[in-house]
C-alpha positions in Angstrom: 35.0 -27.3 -284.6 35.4 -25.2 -281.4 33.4 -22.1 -281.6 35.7 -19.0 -280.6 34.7 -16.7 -278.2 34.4 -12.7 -279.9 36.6 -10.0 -278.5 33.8 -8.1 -278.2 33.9 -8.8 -273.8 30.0 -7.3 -273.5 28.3 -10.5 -274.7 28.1 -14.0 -274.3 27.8 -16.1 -277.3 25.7 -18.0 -278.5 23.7 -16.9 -275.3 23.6 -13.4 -276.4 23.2 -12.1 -273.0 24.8 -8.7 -272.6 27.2 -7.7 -269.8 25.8 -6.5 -267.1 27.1 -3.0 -266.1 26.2 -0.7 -263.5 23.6 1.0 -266.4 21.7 -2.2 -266.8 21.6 -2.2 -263.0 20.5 1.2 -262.1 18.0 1.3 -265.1 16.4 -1.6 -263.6 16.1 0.2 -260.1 14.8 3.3 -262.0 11.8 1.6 -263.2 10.6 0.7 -259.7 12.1 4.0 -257.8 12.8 6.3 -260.2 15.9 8.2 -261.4 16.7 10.2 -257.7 16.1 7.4 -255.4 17.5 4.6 -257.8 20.8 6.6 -257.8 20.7 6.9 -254.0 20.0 3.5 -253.6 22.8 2.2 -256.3 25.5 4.2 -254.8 25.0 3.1 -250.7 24.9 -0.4 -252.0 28.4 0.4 -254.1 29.9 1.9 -251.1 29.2 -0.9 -248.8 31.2 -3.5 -251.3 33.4 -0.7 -251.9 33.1 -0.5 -256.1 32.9 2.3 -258.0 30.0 3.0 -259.5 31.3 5.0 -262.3 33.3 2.2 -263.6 33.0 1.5 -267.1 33.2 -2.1 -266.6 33.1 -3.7 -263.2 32.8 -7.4 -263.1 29.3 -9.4 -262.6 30.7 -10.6 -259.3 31.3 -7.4 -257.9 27.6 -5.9 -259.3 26.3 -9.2 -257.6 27.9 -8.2 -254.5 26.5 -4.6 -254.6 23.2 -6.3 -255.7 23.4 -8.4 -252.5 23.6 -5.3 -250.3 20.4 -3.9 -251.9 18.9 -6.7 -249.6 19.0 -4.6 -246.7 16.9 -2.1 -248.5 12.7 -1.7 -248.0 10.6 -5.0 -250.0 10.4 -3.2 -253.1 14.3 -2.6 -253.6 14.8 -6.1 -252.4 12.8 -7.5 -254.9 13.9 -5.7 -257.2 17.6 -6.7 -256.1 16.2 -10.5 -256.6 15.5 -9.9 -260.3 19.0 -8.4 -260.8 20.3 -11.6 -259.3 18.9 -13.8 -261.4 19.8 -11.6 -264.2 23.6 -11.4 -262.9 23.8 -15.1 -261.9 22.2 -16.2 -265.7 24.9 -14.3 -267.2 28.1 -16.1 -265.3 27.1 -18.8 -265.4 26.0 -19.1 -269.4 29.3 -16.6 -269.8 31.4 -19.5 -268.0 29.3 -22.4 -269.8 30.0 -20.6 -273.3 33.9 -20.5 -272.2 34.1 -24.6 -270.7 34.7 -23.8 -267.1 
C-alpha cells in the first residue's frame, strides 16, 4: 500500500523535515549575526533574486536562490549560507523522494 502524502504542505513525510521558510532561514543567520544584521543581510539577498521576503510560503528553490546570493557576502555569512544549503537541498530532494519524482 502506497503511503499518501498529508495536506499538511510544511513537512515531508516520513522524513519529517519541515518546510523551509524565510523564518527558518533568517533564524539561522541570527545565530551567527544577530537580529539587525541577519535582517540586512536576508533582505539584499531577497532583492537580488527578486522574492519577497515577507511571503508566507516561498518555495525552497527560490530560498535556495536567495541563499545562493548570501555567497557574495563576508566568510561568516557564506558559511553560514552553506549550511542553509544543505539544509534547503536535504529537504527537495527527500520532499521529491517521499513524492516518486
Amino acid at each position: 500500500m502506497t503511503e499518501q502524502l498529508p495536506d499538511r504542505p510544511d513537512a515531508a513525510p516520513p522524513f519529517a523535515l519541515q518546510r523551509p521558510t524565510h523564518t527558518l532561514v533568517l533564524e539561522s543567520l541570527e545565530r551567527y549575526l544577530g537580529l539587525e544584521e541577519a535582517a540586512e543581510v536576508w533582505l539584499a539577498a531577497c532583492r537580488v533574486v527578486q522574492i519577497d521576503p515577507e511571503a508566507e510560503q516561498t518555495p525552497a528553490r527560490d530560498l535556495l536562490n536567495a541563499v545562493g546570493a548570501l555567497d557574495a557576502s563576508d566568510q561568516l555569512v557564506a558559511t553560514c549560507a552553506t549550511g542553509l544549503r544543505i539544509r534547503l537541498m536535504s529537504y527537495m530532494i527527500l520532499a521529491d523522494k517521499q513524492q516518486g519524482a
